[in-house]
MARTOR-577739 format. One line per 10 residues: number of its first residue (from 1); their letters; for each residue x, y, z of C-alpha. Coordinates in steps of 0.1 Angstrom, whole numbers, plus 2048, in hexadecimal, padded with zeros to 3 digits. Example, Ala and Ser with C-alpha at 12.3 -4.5 7.8 and 13.67 -1.06 7.14 Angstrom:
<pts>
1> AS> 87B,7D3,84E ~ 889,7F5,847
</pts>
This chain:
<pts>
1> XXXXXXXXXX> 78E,7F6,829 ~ 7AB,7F8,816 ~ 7B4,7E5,7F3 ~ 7D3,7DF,7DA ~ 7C8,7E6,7BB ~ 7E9,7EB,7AA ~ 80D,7DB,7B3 ~ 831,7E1,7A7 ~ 851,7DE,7B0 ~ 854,807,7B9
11> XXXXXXXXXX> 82F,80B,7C6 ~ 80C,804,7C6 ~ 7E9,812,7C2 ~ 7D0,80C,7DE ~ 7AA,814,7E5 ~ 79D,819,807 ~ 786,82F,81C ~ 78D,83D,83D ~ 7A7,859,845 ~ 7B5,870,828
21> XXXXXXXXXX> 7DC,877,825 ~ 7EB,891,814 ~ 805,88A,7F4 ~ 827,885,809 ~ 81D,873,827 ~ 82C,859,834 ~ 818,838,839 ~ 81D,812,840 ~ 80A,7F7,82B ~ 805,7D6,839
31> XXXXXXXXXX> 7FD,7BE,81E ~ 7EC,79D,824 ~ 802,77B,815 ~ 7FD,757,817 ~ 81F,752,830 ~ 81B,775,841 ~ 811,796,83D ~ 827,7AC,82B ~ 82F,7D4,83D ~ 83A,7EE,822
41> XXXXXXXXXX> 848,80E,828 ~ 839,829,811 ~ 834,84D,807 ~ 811,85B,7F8 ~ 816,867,7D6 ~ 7F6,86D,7CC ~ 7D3,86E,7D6 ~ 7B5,868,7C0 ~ 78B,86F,7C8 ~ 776,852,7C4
51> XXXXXXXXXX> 752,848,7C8 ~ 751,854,7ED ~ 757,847,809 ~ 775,839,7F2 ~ 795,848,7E5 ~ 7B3,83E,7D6 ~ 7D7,840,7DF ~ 7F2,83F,7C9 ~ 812,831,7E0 ~ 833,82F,7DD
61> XXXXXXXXXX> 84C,818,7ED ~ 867,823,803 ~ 88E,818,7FB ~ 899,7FB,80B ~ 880,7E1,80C ~ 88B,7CB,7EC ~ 88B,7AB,807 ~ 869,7B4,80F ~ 85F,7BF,7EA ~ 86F,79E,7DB
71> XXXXXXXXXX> 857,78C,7F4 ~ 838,79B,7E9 ~ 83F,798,7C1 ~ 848,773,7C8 ~ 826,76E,7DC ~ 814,780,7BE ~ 823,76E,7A7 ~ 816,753,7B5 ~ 7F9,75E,7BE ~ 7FC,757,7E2
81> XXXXXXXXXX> 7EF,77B,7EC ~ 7CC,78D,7F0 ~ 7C8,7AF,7E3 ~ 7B6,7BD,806 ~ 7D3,7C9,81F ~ 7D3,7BE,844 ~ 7CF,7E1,84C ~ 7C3,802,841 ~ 7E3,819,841 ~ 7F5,828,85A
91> XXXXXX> 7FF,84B,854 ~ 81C,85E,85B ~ 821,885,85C ~ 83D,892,849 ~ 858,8A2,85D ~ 85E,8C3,84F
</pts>
């Protein structure tokens, strides 16, 4: 389970169950759009307790994707996407 609860241009909020991450990890959003599902590159920031099994995830976009990110704002915009992602997501460890 994983939804958008909050979008701009730099990140997003999202509420989901399932596994934990830790501020700083790396992790992969799929989005779901009318024409195609958007993939988003993005870094934890923070992470917030909620009614349990639930938590919060406060995300944060990775550089580089302003094609991808124009996308998304002009399906928004136009209400053309749903707030549930495709996919819960995918986390990344940090390289230290």
């Amino acid at each position: 389970f994983c939804r958008v609860t909050d979008v701009s241009m730099t990140g997003c909020m999202a509420r989901l169950t399932g596994e934990r991450p830790e501020p700083g990890t790396e992790a992969t959003l799929v989005l779901s759009l009318l024409e195609q599902p958007v993939r988003l590159e993005c870094v934890v920031r923070r992470v917030l307790d909620g009614v349990p099994p639930e938590f919060s995830l406060g995300l944060e976009f990775a550089p580089g994707q302003r094609e991808i990110l124009g996308r998304l704002a002009v399906s928004l915009f136009n209400g053309g996407a749903r707030t549930s992602s495709a996919e819960t997501p995918a986390y990344r460890p940090v390289a230290a």
